[in-house]
C-alpha positions in Angstrom: -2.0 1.7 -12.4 1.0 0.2 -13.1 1.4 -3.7 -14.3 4.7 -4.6 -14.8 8.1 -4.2 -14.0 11.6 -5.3 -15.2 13.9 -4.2 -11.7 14.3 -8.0 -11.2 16.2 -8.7 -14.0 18.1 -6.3 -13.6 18.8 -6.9 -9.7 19.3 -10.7 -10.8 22.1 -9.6 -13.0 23.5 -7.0 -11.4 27.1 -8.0 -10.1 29.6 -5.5 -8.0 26.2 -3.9 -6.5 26.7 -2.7 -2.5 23.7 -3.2 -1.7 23.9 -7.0 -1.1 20.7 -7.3 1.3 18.4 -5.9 -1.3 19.8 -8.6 -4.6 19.4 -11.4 -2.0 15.9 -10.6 -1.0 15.1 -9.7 -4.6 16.6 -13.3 -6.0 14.8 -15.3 -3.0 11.6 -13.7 -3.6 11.6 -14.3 -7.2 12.7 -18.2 -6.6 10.0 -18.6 -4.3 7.6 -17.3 -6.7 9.4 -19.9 -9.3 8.7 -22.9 -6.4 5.3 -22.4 -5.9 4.8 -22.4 -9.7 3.2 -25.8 -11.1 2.9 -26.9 -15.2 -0.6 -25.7 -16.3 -1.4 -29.7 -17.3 -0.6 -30.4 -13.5 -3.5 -27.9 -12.2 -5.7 -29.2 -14.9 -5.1 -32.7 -14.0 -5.6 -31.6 -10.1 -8.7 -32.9 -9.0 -9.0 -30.0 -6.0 -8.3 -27.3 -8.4 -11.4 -25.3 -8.6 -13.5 -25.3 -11.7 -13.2 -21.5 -12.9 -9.8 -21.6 -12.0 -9.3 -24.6 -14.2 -11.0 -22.5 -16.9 -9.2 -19.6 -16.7 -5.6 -21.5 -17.2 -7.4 -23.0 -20.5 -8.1 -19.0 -21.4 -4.4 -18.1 -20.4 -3.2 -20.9 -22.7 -5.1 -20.0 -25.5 -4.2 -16.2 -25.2 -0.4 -17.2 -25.1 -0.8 -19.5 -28.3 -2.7 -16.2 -30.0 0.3 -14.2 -28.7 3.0 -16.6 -31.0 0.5 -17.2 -33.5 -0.8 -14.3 -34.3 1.4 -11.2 -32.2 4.7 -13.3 -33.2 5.7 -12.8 -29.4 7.9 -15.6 -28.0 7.3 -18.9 -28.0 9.1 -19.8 -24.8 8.6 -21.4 -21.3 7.1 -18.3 -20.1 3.4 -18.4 -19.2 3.0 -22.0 -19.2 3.0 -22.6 -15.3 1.1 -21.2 -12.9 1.3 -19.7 -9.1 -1.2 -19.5 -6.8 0.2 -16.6 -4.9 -2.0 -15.7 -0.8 -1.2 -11.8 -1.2 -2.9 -9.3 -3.8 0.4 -8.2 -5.7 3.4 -10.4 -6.4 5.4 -7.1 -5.5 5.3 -3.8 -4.4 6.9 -0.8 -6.3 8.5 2.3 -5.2 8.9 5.5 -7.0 10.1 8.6 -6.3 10.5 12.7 -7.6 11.6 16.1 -6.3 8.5 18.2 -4.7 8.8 20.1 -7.9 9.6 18.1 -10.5 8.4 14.7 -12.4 11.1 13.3 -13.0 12.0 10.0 -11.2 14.5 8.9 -9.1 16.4 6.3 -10.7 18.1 3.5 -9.4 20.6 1.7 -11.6 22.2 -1.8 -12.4 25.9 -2.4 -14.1 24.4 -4.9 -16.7 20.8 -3.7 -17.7 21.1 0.0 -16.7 18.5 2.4 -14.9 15.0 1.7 -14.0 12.6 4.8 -12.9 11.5 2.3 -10.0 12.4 -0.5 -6.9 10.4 -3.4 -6.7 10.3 -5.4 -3.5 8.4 -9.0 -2.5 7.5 -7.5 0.6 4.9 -4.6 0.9 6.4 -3.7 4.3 9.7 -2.9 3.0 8.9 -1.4 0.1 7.1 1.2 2.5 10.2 1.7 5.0 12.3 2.3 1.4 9.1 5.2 0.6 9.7 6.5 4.1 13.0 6.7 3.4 12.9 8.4 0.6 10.7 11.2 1.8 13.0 11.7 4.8 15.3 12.9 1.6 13.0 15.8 0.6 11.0 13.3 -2.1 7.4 12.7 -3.1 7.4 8.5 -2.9 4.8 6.3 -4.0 4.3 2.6 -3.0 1.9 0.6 -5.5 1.4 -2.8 -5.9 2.0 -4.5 -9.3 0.3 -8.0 -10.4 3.1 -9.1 -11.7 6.5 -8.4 -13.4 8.9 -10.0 -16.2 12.2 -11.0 -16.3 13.0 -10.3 -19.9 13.6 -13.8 -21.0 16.5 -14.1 -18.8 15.3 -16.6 -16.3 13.3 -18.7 -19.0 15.8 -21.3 -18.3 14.6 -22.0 -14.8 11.0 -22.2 -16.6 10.3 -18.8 -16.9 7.6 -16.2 -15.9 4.6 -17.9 -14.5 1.1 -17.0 -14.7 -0.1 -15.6 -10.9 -3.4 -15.9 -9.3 -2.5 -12.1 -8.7 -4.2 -11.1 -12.6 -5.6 -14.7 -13.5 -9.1 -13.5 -12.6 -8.9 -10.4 -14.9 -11.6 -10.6 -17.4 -10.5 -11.7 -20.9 -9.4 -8.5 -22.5 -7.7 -8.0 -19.2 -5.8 -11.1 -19.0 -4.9 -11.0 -22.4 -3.2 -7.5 -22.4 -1.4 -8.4 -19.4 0.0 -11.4 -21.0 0.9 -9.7 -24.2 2.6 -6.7 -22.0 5.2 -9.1 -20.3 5.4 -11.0 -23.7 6.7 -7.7 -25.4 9.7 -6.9 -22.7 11.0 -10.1 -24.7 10.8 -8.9 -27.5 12.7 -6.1 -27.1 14.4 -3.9 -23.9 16.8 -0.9 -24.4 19.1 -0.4 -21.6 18.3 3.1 -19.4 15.5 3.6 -20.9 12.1 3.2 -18.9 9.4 5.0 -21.2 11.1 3.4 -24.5 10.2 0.0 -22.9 7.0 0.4 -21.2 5.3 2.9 -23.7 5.9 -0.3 -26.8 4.9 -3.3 -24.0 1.7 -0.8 -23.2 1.0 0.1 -27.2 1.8 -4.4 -28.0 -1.3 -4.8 -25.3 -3.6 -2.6 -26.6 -3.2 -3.5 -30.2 -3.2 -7.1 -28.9 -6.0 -7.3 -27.2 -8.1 -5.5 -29.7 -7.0 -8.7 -32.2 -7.5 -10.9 -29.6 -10.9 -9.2 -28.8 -12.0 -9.3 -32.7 -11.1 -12.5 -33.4 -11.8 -14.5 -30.0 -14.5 -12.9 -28.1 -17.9 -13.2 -27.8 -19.8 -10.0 -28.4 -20.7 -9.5 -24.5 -16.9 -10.0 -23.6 -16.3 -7.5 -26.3 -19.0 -4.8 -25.0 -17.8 -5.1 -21.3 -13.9 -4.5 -22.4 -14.8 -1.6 -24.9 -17.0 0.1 -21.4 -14.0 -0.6 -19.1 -11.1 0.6 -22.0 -13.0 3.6 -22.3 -13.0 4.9 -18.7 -9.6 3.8 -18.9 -8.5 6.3 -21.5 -10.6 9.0 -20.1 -8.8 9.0 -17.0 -5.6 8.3 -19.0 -6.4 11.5 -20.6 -7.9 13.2 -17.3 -4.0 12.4 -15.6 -2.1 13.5 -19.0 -3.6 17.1 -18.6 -2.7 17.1 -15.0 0.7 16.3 -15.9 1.5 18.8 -18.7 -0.4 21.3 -16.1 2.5 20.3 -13.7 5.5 20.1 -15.8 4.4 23.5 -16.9 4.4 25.3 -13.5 7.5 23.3 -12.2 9.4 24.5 -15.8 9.0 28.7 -14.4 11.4 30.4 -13.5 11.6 32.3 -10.0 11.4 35.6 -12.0 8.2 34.4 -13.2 6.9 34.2 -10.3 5.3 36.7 -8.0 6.7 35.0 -4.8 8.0 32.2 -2.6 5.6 30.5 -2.3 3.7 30.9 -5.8 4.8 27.8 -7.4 3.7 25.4 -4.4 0.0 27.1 -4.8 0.1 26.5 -8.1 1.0 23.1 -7.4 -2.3 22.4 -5.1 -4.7 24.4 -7.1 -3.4 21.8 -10.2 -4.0 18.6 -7.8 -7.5 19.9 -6.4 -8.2 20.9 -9.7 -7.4 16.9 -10.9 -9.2 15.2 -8.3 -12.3 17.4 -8.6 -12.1 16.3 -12.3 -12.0 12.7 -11.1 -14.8 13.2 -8.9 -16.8 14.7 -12.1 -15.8 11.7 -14.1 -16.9 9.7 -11.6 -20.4 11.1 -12.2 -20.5 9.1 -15.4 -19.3 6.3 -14.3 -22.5 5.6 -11.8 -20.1 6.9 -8.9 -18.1 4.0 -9.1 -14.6 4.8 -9.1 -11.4 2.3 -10.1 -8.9 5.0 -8.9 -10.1 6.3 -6.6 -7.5 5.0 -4.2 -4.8 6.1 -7.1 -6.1 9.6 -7.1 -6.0 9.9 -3.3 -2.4 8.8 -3.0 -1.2 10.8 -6.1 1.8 12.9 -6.2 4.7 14.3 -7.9 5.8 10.2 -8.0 3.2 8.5 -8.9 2.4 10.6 -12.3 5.9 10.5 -13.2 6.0 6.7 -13.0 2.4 6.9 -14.6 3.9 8.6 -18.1 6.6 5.9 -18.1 3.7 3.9 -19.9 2.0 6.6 -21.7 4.8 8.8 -22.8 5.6 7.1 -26.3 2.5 4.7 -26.8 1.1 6.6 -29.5 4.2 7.0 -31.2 4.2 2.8 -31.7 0.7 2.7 -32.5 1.5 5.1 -35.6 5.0 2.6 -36.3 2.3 -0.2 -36.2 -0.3 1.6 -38.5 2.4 2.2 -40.9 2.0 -1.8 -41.8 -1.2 -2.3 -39.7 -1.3 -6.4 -38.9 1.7 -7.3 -40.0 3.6 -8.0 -36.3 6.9 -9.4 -37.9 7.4 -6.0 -39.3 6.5 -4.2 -36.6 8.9 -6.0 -34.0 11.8 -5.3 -36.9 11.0 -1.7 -36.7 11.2 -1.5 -33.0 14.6 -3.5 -32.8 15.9 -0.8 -35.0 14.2 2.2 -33.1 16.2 0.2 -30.2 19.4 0.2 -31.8 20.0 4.0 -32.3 21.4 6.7 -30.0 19.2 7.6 -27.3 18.8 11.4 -29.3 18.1 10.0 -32.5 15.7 7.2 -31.0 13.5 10.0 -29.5 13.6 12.3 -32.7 12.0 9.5 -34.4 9.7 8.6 -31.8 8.3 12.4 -31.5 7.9 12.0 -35.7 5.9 8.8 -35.3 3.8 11.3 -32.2 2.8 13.5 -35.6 1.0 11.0 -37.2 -2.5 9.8 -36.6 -3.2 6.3 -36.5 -6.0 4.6 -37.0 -6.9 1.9 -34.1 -8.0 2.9 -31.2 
């Protein structure tokens, strides 16, 4: 579910950290990704590159000049080269929560602070750190991520290239994923996950939909709109699944009738969410694009899933409040950014209390 991540710059800038074997494997991962990377002009000029490939890095560039033109995202070296990458995810992510709680584990870096996740280039390792992590009494989930940003801070070593790991997406697809990184340029507050993810998640959505309006073709637009809306019905099947949750992991022991009440509670709410799912499904023609999410789920992966949910709505009303005009809206973010972590979320749970008006 996931689609980004911004551990590596963190890891990459992280100095006095112990843990020396994970920052080496984390910086040689990320280099190799920036080696195999090529200029988009090369590929295009590269007689073996395949035709629909070669059309798709000709889609990629003209979503990234929308993104300056239009978004006012920067206009940087990022998303101007391209990877062709022989593995499904650039890198694996680990998360982790108590049995009864969603809150995540956090692991944190001296310059850019705490991240509610650990990314690793190899899905092997990423599994022994899960293992690990449930030998400790946690829930861990391991998902793969098609690809991740770096802030801005490596732009000087030709920053974050596009990856044959999301290059395929369709167009609103593509286009949101692009936009996503884009916006952890824009702006990133230090310890602060949801903050981050929730405005990259809300500059996608209202991004694509421009990018949709403006750009695509009416059959591009249909397929998205079918797609975005199974997407928020799930988003809203997993939201009420998580309030369920926090709700029965916030009793108290006197509020319960015994030991073991709060863990039945706890697997009457998961069967209860995936026999949902399996209803939802129903609609869908029985096809089912979480199915392996819903499977795996846990106490890990739905706290890692409101990481980009959590405040989205809160920068969709900041956004409505001068709908189209992206300058302002970036302003207003910065300053959101800029206050105390207490005042920052009193003024995002305001912005919750307003309605906007995109989808």
């Amino acid at each position: 579910m996931a689609n980004a991540g911004i551990w590596l710059a963190a890891a990459l800038l992280t100095t006095g950290c112990a843990d020396t074997t994970y920052l080496l494997d984390s910086a040689t991962g990320h280099l190799k990704i920036l080696q195999a990377a090529r200029p988009i002009d090369d590929w295009l000029a590269d007689e073996s590159t395949p035709l629909a490939l070669k059309q798709r890095l000709l889609l990629a560039q003209d979503i990234r000049r929308f993104a300056v033109s239009n978004l006012y995202l920067p206009d940087n070296t990022s998303y101007h080269r391209y990877a062709q990458l022989l593995r499904r995810a650039v890198v694996w992510n680990v998360a982790a929560a108590p049995v009864y709680s969603l809150t995540l584990k956090t692991w944190c870096f001296p310059v850019a602070g705490c991240v509610g996740y650990r990314g690793y280039f190899d899905e092997q390792d990423a599994k022994r750190e899960a293992e690990s992590l449930r030998a400790q009494g946690l829930e861990a989930s391991v998902y793969g991520v098609p690809a991740y940003s770096t802030l801005g801070w490596m732009n000087w070593l030709g920053g974050d290239p596009l990856l044959s790991t999301f290059i395929q997406y369709p167009q609103g697809e593509l286009a949101r994923m692009i936009f996503h990184e884009l916006a952890h340029q824009v702006v990133y507050v230090k310890d602060d996950t949801a903050f981050n993810e929730s405005f990259a998640t809300a500059v996608e959505r209202l991004g694509s939909t421009a990018w949709l309006a403006s750009q695509a073709n009416p059959t591009v637009q249909a397929e998205y709109a079918d797609f975005d809306a199974r997407r928020r019905a799930f988003r809203t099947l997993t939201a009420k699944t998580r309030q369920q949750l926090q709700a029965i992991y916030a009793l108290g022991d006197d509020a319960l009738p015994d030991a073991g009440a709060r863990e039945t509670r706890k697997r009457a709410a998961y069967a209860e969410f995936r026999q949902a799912y399996a209803q939802l499904k129903q609609g869908w023609g029985g096809l089912g694009p979480y199915d392996a999410w819903v499977a795996n789920a846990n106490n890990a992966a739905f706290g890692a899933l409101a990481a980009y949910d959590d405040w989205v709505a809160a920068f969709e009303a900041l956004f409505n409040r001068q709908p189209g005009d992206w300058r302002a809206f970036h302003a207003a973010v910065r300053q959101l950014a800029e206050l105390p972590r207490a005042e920052r979320t009193r003024h995002l749970q305001q912005l919750l209390a307003e309605k906007p008006s995109l989808p």
